[in-house]
ROKENU-541139 format. One record per residue: residue in three letters; x, y, z of N, C-alpha, C in turn. Coordinates in steps of 0.02 Angstrom, whole numbers, padded with zeros to 5 digits, always signed. Example, Ala and Ser with C-alpha at 12.3 -4.5 7.8 and 13.67 -1.06 7.14 Angstrom:
REM residues 2
ALA+00660-00284+00390+00615-00225+00390+00660-00165+00390/SER+00642-00112+00354+00684-00053+00357+00645+00002+00394/
This chain:
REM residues 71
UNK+02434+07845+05625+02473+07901+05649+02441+07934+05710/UNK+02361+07947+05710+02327+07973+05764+02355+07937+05863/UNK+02359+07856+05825+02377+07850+05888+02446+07831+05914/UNK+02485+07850+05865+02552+07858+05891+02555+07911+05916/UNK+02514+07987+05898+02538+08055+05926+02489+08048+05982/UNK+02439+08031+05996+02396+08001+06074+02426+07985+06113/UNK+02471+07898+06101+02523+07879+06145+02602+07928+06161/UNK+02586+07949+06115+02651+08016+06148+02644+08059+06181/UNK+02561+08073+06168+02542+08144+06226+02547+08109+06284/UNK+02496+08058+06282+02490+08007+06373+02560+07997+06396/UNK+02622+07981+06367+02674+07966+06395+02703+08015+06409/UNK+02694+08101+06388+02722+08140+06422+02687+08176+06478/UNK+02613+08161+06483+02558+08161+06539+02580+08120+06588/UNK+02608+08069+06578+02616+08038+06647+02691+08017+06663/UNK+02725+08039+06616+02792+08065+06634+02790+08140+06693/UNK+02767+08186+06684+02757+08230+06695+02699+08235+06768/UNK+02660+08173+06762+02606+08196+06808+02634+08192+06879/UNK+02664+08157+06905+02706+08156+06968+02711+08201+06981/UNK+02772+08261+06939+02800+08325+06969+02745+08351+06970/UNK+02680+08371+06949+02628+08408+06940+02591+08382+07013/UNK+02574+08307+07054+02560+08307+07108+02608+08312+07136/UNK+02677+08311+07148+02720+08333+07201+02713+08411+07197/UNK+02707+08458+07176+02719+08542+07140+02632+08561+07197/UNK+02592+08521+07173+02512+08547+07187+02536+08503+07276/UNK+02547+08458+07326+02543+08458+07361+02579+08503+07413/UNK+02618+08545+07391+02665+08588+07425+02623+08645+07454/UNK+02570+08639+07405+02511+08702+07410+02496+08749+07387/UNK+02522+08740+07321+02517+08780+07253+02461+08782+07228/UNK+02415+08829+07219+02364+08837+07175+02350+08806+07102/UNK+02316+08765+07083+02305+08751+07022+02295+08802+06997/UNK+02294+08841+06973+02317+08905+06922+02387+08919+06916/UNK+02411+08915+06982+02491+08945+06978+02543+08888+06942/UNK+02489+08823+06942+02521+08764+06927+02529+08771+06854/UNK+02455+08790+06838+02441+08772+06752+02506+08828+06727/UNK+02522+08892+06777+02529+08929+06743+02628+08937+06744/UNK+02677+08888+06747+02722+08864+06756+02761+08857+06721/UNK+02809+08849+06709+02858+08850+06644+02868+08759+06628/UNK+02852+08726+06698+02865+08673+06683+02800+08642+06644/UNK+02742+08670+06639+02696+08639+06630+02698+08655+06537/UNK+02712+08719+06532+02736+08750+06462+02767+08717+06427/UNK+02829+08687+06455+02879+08636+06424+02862+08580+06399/UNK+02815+08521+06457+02760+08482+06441+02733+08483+06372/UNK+02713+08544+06387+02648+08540+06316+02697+08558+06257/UNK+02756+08593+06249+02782+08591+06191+02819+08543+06149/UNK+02849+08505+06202+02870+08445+06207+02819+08385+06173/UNK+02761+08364+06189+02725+08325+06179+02693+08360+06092/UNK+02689+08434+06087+02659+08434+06032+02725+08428+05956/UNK+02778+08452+05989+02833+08457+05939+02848+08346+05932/UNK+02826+08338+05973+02834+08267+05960+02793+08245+05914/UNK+02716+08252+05932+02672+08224+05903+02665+08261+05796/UNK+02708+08344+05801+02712+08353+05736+02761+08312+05712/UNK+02815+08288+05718+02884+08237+05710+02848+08180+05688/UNK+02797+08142+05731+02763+08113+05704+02729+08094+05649/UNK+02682+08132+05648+02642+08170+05599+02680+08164+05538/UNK+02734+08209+05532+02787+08236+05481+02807+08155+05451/UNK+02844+08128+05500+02897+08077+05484+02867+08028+05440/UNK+02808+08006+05449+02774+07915+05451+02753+07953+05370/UNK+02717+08007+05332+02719+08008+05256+02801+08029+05240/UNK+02823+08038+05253+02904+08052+05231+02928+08001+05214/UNK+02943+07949+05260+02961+07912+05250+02907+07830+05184/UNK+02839+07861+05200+02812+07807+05163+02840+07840+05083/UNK+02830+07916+05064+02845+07919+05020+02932+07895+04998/UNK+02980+07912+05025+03040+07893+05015+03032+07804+04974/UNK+03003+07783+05031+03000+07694+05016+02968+07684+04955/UNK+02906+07725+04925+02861+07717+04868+02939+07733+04805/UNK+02962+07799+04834+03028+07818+04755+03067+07747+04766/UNK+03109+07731+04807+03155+07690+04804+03136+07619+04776/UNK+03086+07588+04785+03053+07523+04786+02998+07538+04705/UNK+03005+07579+04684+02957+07590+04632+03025+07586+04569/UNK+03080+07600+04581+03130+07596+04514+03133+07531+04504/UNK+03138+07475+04530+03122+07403+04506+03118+07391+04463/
Protein backbone atom coordinates (compact mmCIF):
# COMPACT_ATOMS: atom_id res chain seq x y z
CA UNK A 1 0.00 0.00 0.00
CA UNK A 2 3.04 2.39 1.00
CA UNK A 3 3.96 2.37 -2.52
CA UNK A 4 0.93 2.79 -4.24
CA UNK A 5 0.28 6.11 -2.09
CA UNK A 6 4.27 7.13 -3.08
CA UNK A 7 3.42 6.51 -6.74
CA UNK A 8 0.43 8.74 -6.39
CA UNK A 9 2.19 11.51 -4.64
CA UNK A 10 5.12 11.44 -7.56
CA UNK A 11 2.39 11.42 -10.20
CA UNK A 12 0.76 14.39 -8.88
CA UNK A 13 4.41 16.05 -8.35
CA UNK A 14 5.06 15.82 -11.77
CA UNK A 15 1.77 16.31 -13.07
CA UNK A 16 1.88 19.48 -11.40
CA UNK A 17 5.62 20.29 -11.65
CA UNK A 18 5.48 22.05 -15.08
CA UNK A 19 2.87 24.68 -13.96
CA UNK A 20 5.08 25.22 -10.84
CA UNK A 21 8.25 25.94 -13.43
CA UNK A 22 6.13 27.82 -15.84
CA UNK A 23 4.38 30.03 -12.53
CA UNK A 24 8.28 30.42 -10.92
CA UNK A 25 9.74 31.55 -14.41
CA UNK A 26 7.41 34.50 -14.83
CA UNK A 27 9.23 35.72 -11.67
CA UNK A 28 7.35 34.72 -8.89
CA UNK A 29 8.99 34.26 -5.69
CA UNK A 30 9.25 30.83 -4.32
CA UNK A 31 7.27 31.72 -1.34
CA UNK A 32 4.52 33.34 -3.28
CA UNK A 33 4.66 30.04 -5.21
CA UNK A 34 4.53 27.67 -2.19
CA UNK A 35 1.99 29.96 -1.04
CA UNK A 36 -0.82 29.49 -3.96
CA UNK A 37 -3.99 27.97 -4.17
CA UNK A 38 -2.72 25.93 -6.89
CA UNK A 39 -0.06 24.45 -4.96
CA UNK A 40 -2.83 23.84 -1.97
CA UNK A 41 -4.90 21.88 -4.37
CA UNK A 42 -1.79 19.69 -5.27
CA UNK A 43 -1.27 18.67 -1.92
CA UNK A 44 -4.92 17.91 -1.15
CA UNK A 45 -5.41 16.13 -4.04
CA UNK A 46 -2.44 13.79 -3.70
CA UNK A 47 -3.19 13.27 0.09
CA UNK A 48 -7.09 12.61 -0.29
CA UNK A 49 -5.79 10.12 -2.90
CA UNK A 50 -3.24 8.47 -1.09
CA UNK A 51 -6.08 8.12 2.11
CA UNK A 52 -8.55 6.36 -0.77
CA UNK A 53 -5.78 4.27 -1.00
CA UNK A 54 -4.92 3.48 2.21
CA UNK A 55 -8.80 3.06 2.96
CA UNK A 56 -9.70 0.97 -0.16
CA UNK A 57 -6.88 -2.03 -0.51
CA UNK A 58 -8.13 -3.42 3.56
CA UNK A 59 -11.78 -2.83 2.51
CA UNK A 60 -11.76 -4.53 -0.03
CA UNK A 61 -9.29 -7.48 1.24
CA UNK A 62 -11.73 -7.74 3.99
CA UNK A 63 -14.97 -7.90 1.76
CA UNK A 64 -13.07 -10.84 -0.29
CA UNK A 65 -12.06 -12.72 3.18
CA UNK A 66 -16.47 -12.55 4.08
CA UNK A 67 -17.47 -13.55 0.62
CA UNK A 68 -14.87 -16.38 -0.19
CA UNK A 69 -14.91 -17.65 3.48
CA UNK A 70 -18.91 -18.91 3.20
CA UNK A 71 -17.67 -21.83 1.00
Amino acid sequence: MGTMANTLVLVYVGGALNMMVLIYSYGVSFRQLVNTDFVAIELIRAIAGSVGIIGTVPCVAGVAVWLFSKK
